[in-house]
C-alpha positions in Angstrom: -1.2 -2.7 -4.9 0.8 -5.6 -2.7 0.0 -5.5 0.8 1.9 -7.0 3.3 1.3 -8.1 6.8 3.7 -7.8 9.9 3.5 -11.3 9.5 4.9 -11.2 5.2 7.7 -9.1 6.6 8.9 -11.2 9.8 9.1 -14.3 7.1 11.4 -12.7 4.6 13.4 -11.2 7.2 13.4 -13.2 9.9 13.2 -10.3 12.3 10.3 -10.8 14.7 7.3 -8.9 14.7 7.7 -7.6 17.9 11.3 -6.3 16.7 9.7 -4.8 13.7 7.0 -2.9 16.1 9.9 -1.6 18.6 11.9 -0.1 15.6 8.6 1.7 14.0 7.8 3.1 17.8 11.1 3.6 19.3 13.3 4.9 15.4 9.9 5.6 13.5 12.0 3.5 10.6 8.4 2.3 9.2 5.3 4.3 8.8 2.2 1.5 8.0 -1.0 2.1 6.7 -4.5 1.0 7.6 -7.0 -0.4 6.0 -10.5 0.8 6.1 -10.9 -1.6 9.0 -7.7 -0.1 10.9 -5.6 -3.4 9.9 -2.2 -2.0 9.5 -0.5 -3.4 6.3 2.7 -2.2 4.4 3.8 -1.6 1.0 6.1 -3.1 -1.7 8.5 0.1 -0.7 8.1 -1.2 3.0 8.8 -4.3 2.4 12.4 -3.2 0.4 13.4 -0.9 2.9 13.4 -3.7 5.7 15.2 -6.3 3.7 17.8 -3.2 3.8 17.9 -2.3 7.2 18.0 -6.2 8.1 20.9 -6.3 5.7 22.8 -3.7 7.3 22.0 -4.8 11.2 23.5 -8.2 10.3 26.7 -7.2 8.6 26.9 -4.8 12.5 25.3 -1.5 11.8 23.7 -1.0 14.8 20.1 -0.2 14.9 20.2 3.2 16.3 23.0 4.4 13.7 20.7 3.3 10.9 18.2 5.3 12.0 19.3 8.4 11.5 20.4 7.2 7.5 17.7 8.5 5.4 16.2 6.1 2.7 18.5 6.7 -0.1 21.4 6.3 2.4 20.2 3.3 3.6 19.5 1.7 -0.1 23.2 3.2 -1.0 24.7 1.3 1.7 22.9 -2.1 1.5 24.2 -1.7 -2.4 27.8 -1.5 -1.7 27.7 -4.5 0.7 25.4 -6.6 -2.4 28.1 -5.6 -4.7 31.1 -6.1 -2.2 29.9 -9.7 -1.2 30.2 -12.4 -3.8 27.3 -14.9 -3.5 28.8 -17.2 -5.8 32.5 -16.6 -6.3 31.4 -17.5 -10.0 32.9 -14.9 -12.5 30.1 -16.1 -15.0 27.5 -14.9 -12.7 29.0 -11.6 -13.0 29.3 -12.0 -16.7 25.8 -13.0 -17.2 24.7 -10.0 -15.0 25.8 -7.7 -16.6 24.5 -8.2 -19.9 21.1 -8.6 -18.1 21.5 -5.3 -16.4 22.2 -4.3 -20.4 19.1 -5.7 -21.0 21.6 -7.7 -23.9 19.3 -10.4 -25.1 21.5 -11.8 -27.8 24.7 -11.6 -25.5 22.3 -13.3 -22.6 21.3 -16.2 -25.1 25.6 -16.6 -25.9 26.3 -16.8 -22.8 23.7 -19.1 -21.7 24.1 -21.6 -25.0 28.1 -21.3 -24.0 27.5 -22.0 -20.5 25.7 -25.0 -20.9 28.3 -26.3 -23.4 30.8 -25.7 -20.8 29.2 -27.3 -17.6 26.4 -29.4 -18.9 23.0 -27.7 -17.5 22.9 -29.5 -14.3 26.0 -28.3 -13.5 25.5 -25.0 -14.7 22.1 -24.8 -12.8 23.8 -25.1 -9.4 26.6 -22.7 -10.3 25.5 -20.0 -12.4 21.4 -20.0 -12.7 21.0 -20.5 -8.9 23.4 -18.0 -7.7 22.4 -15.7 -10.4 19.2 -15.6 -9.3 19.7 -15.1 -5.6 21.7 -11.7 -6.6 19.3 -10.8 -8.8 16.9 -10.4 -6.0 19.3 -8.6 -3.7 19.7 -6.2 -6.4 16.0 -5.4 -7.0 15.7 -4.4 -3.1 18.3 -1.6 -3.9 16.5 -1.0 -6.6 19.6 -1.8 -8.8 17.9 -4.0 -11.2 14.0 -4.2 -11.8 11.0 -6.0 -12.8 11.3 -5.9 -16.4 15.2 -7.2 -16.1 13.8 -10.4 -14.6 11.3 -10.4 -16.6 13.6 -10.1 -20.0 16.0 -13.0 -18.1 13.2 -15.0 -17.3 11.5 -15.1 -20.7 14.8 -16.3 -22.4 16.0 -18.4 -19.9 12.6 -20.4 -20.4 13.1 -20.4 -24.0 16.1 -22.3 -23.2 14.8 -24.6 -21.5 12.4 -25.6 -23.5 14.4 -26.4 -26.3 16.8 -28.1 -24.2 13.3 -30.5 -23.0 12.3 -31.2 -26.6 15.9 -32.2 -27.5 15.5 -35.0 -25.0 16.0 -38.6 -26.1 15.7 -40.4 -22.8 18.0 -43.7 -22.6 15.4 -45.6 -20.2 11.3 -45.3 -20.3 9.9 -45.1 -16.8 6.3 -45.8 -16.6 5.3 -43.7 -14.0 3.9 -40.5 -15.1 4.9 -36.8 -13.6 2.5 -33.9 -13.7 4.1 -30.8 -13.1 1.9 -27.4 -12.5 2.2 -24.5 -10.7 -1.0 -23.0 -8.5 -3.0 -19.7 -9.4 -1.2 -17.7 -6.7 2.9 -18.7 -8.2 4.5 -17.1 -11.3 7.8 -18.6 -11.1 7.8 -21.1 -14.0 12.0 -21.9 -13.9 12.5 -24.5 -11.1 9.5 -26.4 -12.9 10.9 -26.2 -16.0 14.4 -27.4 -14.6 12.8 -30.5 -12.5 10.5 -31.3 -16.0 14.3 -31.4 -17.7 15.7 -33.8 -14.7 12.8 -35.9 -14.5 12.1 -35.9 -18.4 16.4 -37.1 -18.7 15.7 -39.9 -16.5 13.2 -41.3 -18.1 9.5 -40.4 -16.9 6.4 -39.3 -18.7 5.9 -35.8 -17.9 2.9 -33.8 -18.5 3.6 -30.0 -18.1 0.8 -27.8 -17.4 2.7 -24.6 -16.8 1.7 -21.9 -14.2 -1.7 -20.3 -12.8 -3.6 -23.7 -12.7 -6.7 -23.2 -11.1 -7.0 -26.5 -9.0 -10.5 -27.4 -10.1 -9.0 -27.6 -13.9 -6.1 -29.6 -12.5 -8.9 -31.9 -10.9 -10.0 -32.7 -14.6 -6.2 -33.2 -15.8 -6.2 -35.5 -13.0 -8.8 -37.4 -13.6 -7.9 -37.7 -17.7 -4.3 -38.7 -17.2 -4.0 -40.4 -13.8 -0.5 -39.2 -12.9 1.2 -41.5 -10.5 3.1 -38.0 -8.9 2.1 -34.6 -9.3 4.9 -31.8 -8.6 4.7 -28.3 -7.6 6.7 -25.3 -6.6 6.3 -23.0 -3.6 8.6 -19.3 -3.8 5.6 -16.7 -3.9 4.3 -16.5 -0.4 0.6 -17.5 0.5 -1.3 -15.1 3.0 -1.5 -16.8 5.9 -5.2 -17.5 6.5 -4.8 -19.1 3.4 -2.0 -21.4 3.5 -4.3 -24.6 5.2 -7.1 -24.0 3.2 -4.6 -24.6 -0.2 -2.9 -27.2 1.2 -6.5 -29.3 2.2 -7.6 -28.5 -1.7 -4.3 -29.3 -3.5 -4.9 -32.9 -1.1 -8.5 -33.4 -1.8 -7.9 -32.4 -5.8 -4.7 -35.0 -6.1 -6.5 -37.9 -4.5 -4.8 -41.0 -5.9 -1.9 -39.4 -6.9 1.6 -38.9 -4.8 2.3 -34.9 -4.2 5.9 -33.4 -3.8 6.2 -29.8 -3.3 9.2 -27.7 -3.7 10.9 -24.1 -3.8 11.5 -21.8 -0.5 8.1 -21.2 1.0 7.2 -24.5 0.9 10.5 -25.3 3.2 9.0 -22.2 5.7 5.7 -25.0 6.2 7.0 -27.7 7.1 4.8 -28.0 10.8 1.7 -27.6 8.2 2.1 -29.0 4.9 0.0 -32.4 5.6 2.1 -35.7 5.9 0.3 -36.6 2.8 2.8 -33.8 1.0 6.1 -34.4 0.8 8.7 -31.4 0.4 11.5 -31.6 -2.3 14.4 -30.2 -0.9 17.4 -30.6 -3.4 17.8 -32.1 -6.9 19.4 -35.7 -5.4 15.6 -36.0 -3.7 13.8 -35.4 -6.9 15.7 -37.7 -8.7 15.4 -40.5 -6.2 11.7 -40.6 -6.5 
Protein backbone atom coordinates (compact mmCIF):
# COMPACT_ATOMS: atom_id res chain seq x y z
CA UNK A 1 0.00 0.00 0.00
CA UNK A 2 1.08 3.92 -0.86
CA UNK A 3 1.80 5.94 2.05
CA UNK A 4 1.89 9.36 2.14
CA UNK A 5 3.38 11.93 4.43
CA UNK A 6 1.77 15.40 5.51
CA UNK A 7 4.59 16.39 3.67
CA UNK A 8 3.34 14.20 -0.08
CA UNK A 9 0.09 15.94 0.54
CA UNK A 10 1.16 19.70 1.12
CA UNK A 11 3.18 19.28 -2.40
CA UNK A 12 0.28 18.18 -4.53
CA UNK A 13 -1.92 20.45 -3.01
CA UNK A 14 -0.19 23.21 -2.02
CA UNK A 15 -2.16 23.55 1.12
CA UNK A 16 0.25 23.79 4.05
CA UNK A 17 0.68 21.24 6.56
CA UNK A 18 -0.39 23.29 9.24
CA UNK A 19 -3.75 23.90 7.15
CA UNK A 20 -4.10 20.23 6.57
CA UNK A 21 -3.66 19.58 10.63
CA UNK A 22 -6.32 22.50 11.51
CA UNK A 23 -8.96 20.88 9.08
CA UNK A 24 -8.40 17.12 10.45
CA UNK A 25 -8.70 18.75 14.28
CA UNK A 26 -11.10 21.43 13.89
CA UNK A 27 -13.73 19.45 10.65
CA UNK A 28 -12.21 15.86 11.34
CA UNK A 29 -12.16 15.97 7.23
CA UNK A 30 -9.02 13.38 7.51
CA UNK A 31 -8.61 10.51 9.73
CA UNK A 32 -4.57 9.35 9.42
CA UNK A 33 -3.07 6.26 10.42
CA UNK A 34 0.03 5.39 12.38
CA UNK A 35 2.63 3.37 11.78
CA UNK A 36 3.90 0.96 14.31
CA UNK A 37 6.21 3.75 15.34
CA UNK A 38 3.15 6.28 15.78
CA UNK A 39 4.27 8.13 12.43
CA UNK A 40 1.01 9.30 11.11
CA UNK A 41 0.83 8.62 7.20
CA UNK A 42 -2.23 8.65 4.86
CA UNK A 43 -3.62 6.54 2.15
CA UNK A 44 -4.08 6.66 -1.63
CA UNK A 45 -7.98 7.43 -0.64
CA UNK A 46 -6.50 10.34 1.52
CA UNK A 47 -4.63 11.54 -0.73
CA UNK A 48 -7.87 11.81 -3.53
CA UNK A 49 -10.12 13.23 -1.10
CA UNK A 50 -7.79 16.31 -0.43
CA UNK A 51 -7.09 17.06 -4.05
CA UNK A 52 -11.08 17.36 -3.88
CA UNK A 53 -11.63 19.37 -1.05
CA UNK A 54 -8.64 21.69 -2.29
CA UNK A 55 -10.55 21.72 -5.59
CA UNK A 56 -13.68 22.91 -4.14
CA UNK A 57 -12.03 25.61 -1.57
CA UNK A 58 -10.42 27.29 -4.56
CA UNK A 59 -13.39 27.49 -6.90
CA UNK A 60 -15.05 29.33 -3.17
CA UNK A 61 -16.62 26.58 -1.20
CA UNK A 62 -15.85 27.53 2.04
CA UNK A 63 -14.12 25.13 4.29
CA UNK A 64 -16.77 24.78 6.84
CA UNK A 65 -19.60 24.08 4.15
CA UNK A 66 -17.51 21.24 2.89
CA UNK A 67 -17.36 19.74 5.85
CA UNK A 68 -20.53 18.74 6.46
CA UNK A 69 -20.50 17.03 2.48
CA UNK A 70 -19.94 13.43 3.00
CA UNK A 71 -17.25 11.72 0.68
CA UNK A 72 -19.42 10.87 -2.24
CA UNK A 73 -20.77 14.46 -2.12
CA UNK A 74 -17.64 15.84 -2.08
CA UNK A 75 -16.19 13.52 -5.16
CA UNK A 76 -19.76 14.37 -6.89
CA UNK A 77 -19.08 17.95 -6.65
CA UNK A 78 -15.33 18.15 -7.56
CA UNK A 79 -16.69 16.05 -10.78
CA UNK A 80 -19.09 18.54 -12.02
CA UNK A 81 -16.55 21.43 -11.74
CA UNK A 82 -13.67 18.78 -13.80
CA UNK A 83 -16.33 18.30 -16.29
CA UNK A 84 -17.71 21.98 -16.33
CA UNK A 85 -14.05 23.50 -16.78
CA UNK A 86 -12.31 22.97 -19.99
CA UNK A 87 -8.55 22.54 -19.58
CA UNK A 88 -7.89 22.83 -23.07
CA UNK A 89 -10.68 24.34 -25.02
CA UNK A 90 -9.51 21.43 -27.51
CA UNK A 91 -12.70 19.53 -28.81
CA UNK A 92 -10.13 16.62 -29.70
CA UNK A 93 -9.28 16.22 -26.10
CA UNK A 94 -12.82 15.51 -25.59
CA UNK A 95 -12.92 13.25 -28.51
CA UNK A 96 -9.97 11.30 -27.51
CA UNK A 97 -11.44 10.89 -23.98
CA UNK A 98 -13.99 9.48 -24.55
CA UNK A 99 -12.94 6.61 -26.50
CA UNK A 100 -10.42 6.07 -23.63
CA UNK A 101 -13.11 6.17 -21.10
CA UNK A 102 -14.58 3.38 -23.77
CA UNK A 103 -11.53 1.70 -23.32
CA UNK A 104 -11.80 1.95 -27.58
CA UNK A 105 -8.33 0.90 -28.56
CA UNK A 106 -8.81 0.82 -32.29
CA UNK A 107 -10.85 4.29 -32.23
CA UNK A 108 -7.78 5.62 -29.71
CA UNK A 109 -5.11 4.45 -32.43
CA UNK A 110 -7.55 6.57 -35.32
CA UNK A 111 -7.72 9.22 -33.65
CA UNK A 112 -4.15 9.47 -32.59
CA UNK A 113 -2.72 8.46 -36.37
CA UNK A 114 -5.43 11.28 -37.58
CA UNK A 115 -4.33 13.74 -35.10
CA UNK A 116 -0.86 13.64 -35.93
CA UNK A 117 -1.66 13.89 -39.69
CA UNK A 118 -3.56 16.93 -38.74
CA UNK A 119 -1.13 18.93 -36.48
CA UNK A 120 2.25 17.23 -37.00
CA UNK A 121 3.17 15.57 -33.47
CA UNK A 122 4.86 18.54 -31.96
CA UNK A 123 2.00 20.41 -32.44
CA UNK A 124 -0.32 17.90 -31.41
CA UNK A 125 1.80 17.13 -28.20
CA UNK A 126 1.12 20.66 -26.83
CA UNK A 127 -2.50 20.63 -27.80
CA UNK A 128 -4.06 17.44 -27.42
CA UNK A 129 -1.48 14.85 -25.53
CA UNK A 130 -0.53 17.44 -22.85
CA UNK A 131 -3.98 18.59 -22.00
CA UNK A 132 -5.29 15.19 -22.30
CA UNK A 133 -3.27 14.10 -19.79
CA UNK A 134 -3.73 16.80 -17.25
CA UNK A 135 -7.66 15.82 -17.36
CA UNK A 136 -6.97 12.49 -17.22
CA UNK A 137 -5.59 12.97 -13.79
CA UNK A 138 -8.34 15.21 -12.56
CA UNK A 139 -10.65 12.57 -13.49
CA UNK A 140 -8.91 9.62 -11.60
CA UNK A 141 -9.26 11.78 -8.25
CA UNK A 142 -13.16 11.54 -8.74
CA UNK A 143 -12.61 8.35 -9.42
CA UNK A 144 -14.10 8.98 -13.01
CA UNK A 145 -11.51 7.20 -14.87
CA UNK A 146 -8.85 4.61 -13.41
CA UNK A 147 -5.66 2.91 -13.42
CA UNK A 148 -6.15 0.48 -16.12
CA UNK A 149 -7.61 3.50 -18.54
CA UNK A 150 -4.17 5.13 -18.29
CA UNK A 151 -2.70 2.28 -18.42
CA UNK A 152 -4.56 1.08 -21.85
CA UNK A 153 -3.75 4.98 -23.16
CA UNK A 154 -0.42 4.80 -22.10
CA UNK A 155 0.55 1.49 -23.71
CA UNK A 156 -0.76 2.66 -27.17
CA UNK A 157 0.26 6.00 -27.08
CA UNK A 158 3.92 4.50 -26.56
CA UNK A 159 3.43 2.25 -29.45
CA UNK A 160 2.98 5.37 -31.30
CA UNK A 161 5.71 6.77 -30.57
CA UNK A 162 7.89 4.37 -31.23
CA UNK A 163 7.05 3.92 -34.59
CA UNK A 164 6.97 7.53 -35.18
CA UNK A 165 11.05 7.34 -33.66
CA UNK A 166 11.99 4.51 -36.04
CA UNK A 167 10.48 6.36 -39.09
CA UNK A 168 13.03 9.04 -38.42
CA UNK A 169 15.46 10.02 -41.19
CA UNK A 170 17.19 12.96 -39.53
CA UNK A 171 18.26 15.78 -42.20
CA UNK A 172 21.65 16.77 -40.05
CA UNK A 173 23.95 14.23 -37.95
CA UNK A 174 24.90 15.79 -34.65
CA UNK A 175 27.77 14.18 -32.92
CA UNK A 176 26.91 14.48 -29.52
CA UNK A 177 25.27 11.55 -28.02
CA UNK A 178 21.91 11.72 -25.73
CA UNK A 179 21.23 8.99 -23.18
CA UNK A 180 17.85 9.10 -22.06
CA UNK A 181 16.59 6.77 -18.84
CA UNK A 182 14.29 6.98 -16.34
CA UNK A 183 15.32 6.09 -12.47
CA UNK A 184 13.96 2.99 -10.45
CA UNK A 185 11.42 5.04 -8.48
CA UNK A 186 9.50 6.72 -12.17
CA UNK A 187 7.12 4.85 -14.46
CA UNK A 188 6.23 7.54 -16.65
CA UNK A 189 7.95 6.51 -19.98
CA UNK A 190 5.87 9.29 -22.41
CA UNK A 191 7.78 12.65 -21.94
CA UNK A 192 10.97 10.50 -22.61
CA UNK A 193 9.81 9.04 -25.39
CA UNK A 194 8.53 12.52 -26.82
CA UNK A 195 12.13 14.42 -25.95
CA UNK A 196 13.89 10.92 -27.70
CA UNK A 197 11.50 11.92 -30.87
CA UNK A 198 12.66 15.84 -30.63
CA UNK A 199 16.09 15.23 -30.05
CA UNK A 200 16.33 12.07 -32.38
CA UNK A 201 14.53 14.91 -35.41
CA UNK A 202 17.25 17.15 -34.82
CA UNK A 203 19.77 15.21 -35.40
CA UNK A 204 21.53 13.57 -32.19
CA UNK A 205 22.54 9.98 -31.27
CA UNK A 206 20.18 8.78 -28.81
CA UNK A 207 20.49 5.79 -26.74
CA UNK A 208 17.20 5.00 -24.99
CA UNK A 209 17.32 2.92 -21.95
CA UNK A 210 13.68 3.12 -21.02
CA UNK A 211 12.33 3.19 -17.33
CA UNK A 212 13.45 1.56 -13.79
CA UNK A 213 17.21 1.94 -14.35
CA UNK A 214 18.93 1.03 -11.44
CA UNK A 215 21.79 3.76 -11.39
CA UNK A 216 24.64 1.36 -10.80
CA UNK A 217 23.57 -0.42 -14.33
CA UNK A 218 23.41 3.10 -15.84
CA UNK A 219 27.00 3.56 -14.39
CA UNK A 220 28.09 0.63 -16.82
CA UNK A 221 26.01 2.18 -19.83
CA UNK A 222 27.91 5.13 -18.99
CA UNK A 223 31.03 4.01 -18.98
CA UNK A 224 30.42 1.79 -22.49
CA UNK A 225 28.92 4.64 -24.43
CA UNK A 226 30.31 7.90 -23.03
CA UNK A 227 27.18 10.05 -23.58
CA UNK A 228 28.00 13.65 -23.90
CA UNK A 229 24.20 14.47 -22.04
CA UNK A 230 22.24 12.14 -20.16
CA UNK A 231 18.35 13.13 -19.83
CA UNK A 232 15.80 12.28 -17.27
CA UNK A 233 12.29 12.82 -16.11
CA UNK A 234 11.02 13.74 -12.66
CA UNK A 235 6.68 13.44 -12.29
CA UNK A 236 6.59 10.50 -9.49
CA UNK A 237 7.48 12.13 -6.25
CA UNK A 238 10.66 11.03 -4.20
CA UNK A 239 10.14 10.72 -0.33
CA UNK A 240 11.79 13.37 1.03
CA UNK A 241 14.68 11.95 3.02
CA UNK A 242 15.53 10.61 -0.17
CA UNK A 243 15.49 13.25 -2.61
CA UNK A 244 19.46 14.45 -1.82
CA UNK A 245 20.67 11.14 -1.46
CA UNK A 246 19.33 10.53 -5.48
CA UNK A 247 20.37 13.52 -6.61
CA UNK A 248 24.31 13.08 -5.07
CA UNK A 249 24.21 9.34 -6.86
CA UNK A 250 22.58 10.35 -10.21
CA UNK A 251 25.85 13.17 -9.99
CA UNK A 252 28.51 10.76 -8.82
CA UNK A 253 27.08 7.92 -11.54
CA UNK A 254 27.10 10.66 -14.58
CA UNK A 255 30.51 11.96 -13.96
CA UNK A 256 31.75 13.22 -17.27
CA UNK A 257 28.63 13.57 -18.70
CA UNK A 258 26.17 16.84 -18.86
CA UNK A 259 22.65 16.01 -16.81
CA UNK A 260 19.22 17.71 -17.71
CA UNK A 261 16.35 16.70 -15.76
CA UNK A 262 12.74 17.35 -16.52
CA UNK A 263 8.92 16.72 -15.76
CA UNK A 264 6.98 18.43 -12.57
CA UNK A 265 8.78 17.24 -9.48
CA UNK A 266 11.87 18.12 -10.69
CA UNK A 267 10.50 21.90 -11.13
CA UNK A 268 9.23 21.44 -7.11
CA UNK A 269 13.57 21.08 -6.43
CA UNK A 270 14.89 23.58 -7.74
CA UNK A 271 16.72 25.04 -4.08
CA UNK A 272 18.21 21.29 -4.16
CA UNK A 273 18.78 19.82 -7.40
CA UNK A 274 22.83 20.52 -7.46
CA UNK A 275 24.07 23.28 -9.87
CA UNK A 276 25.69 20.42 -11.66
CA UNK A 277 21.80 19.50 -12.85
CA UNK A 278 20.21 21.47 -15.03
CA UNK A 279 16.21 21.45 -15.16
CA UNK A 280 14.44 21.25 -18.57
CA UNK A 281 11.54 23.31 -18.48
CA UNK A 282 9.79 23.48 -21.95
CA UNK A 283 10.49 21.87 -25.39
CA UNK A 284 12.37 25.32 -26.82
CA UNK A 285 15.12 24.44 -23.85
CA UNK A 286 15.58 20.92 -24.83
CA UNK A 287 16.01 21.74 -28.22
CA UNK A 288 18.53 24.50 -27.62
CA UNK A 289 20.98 22.21 -25.99
Amino acid sequence: MIRYSIKDLENYTEIKAHTIRIWEQRYNLLSPKRTESNIRYYSHKDLKKILNINLLYLNGLKISKIAKLSEEEITEKAKEIIIDKSVSGNEDVDTLLIAITSMDADEIRRLVWRFDEEYGLREMYGTVISPLLIKMGELWQTNSIGIAHEHHFSNILRDFLILKINGITPTKRISRKVMLFLPQHEDHELSLLYYQYLLKEAGYQCIYLGKNVPLYDLEKSIAQVKPDLIITNLITRIEEKRVVPFFDELVKTCKGSEIRIAGAFSKELLKIIPPSIKVISSEEELLKI
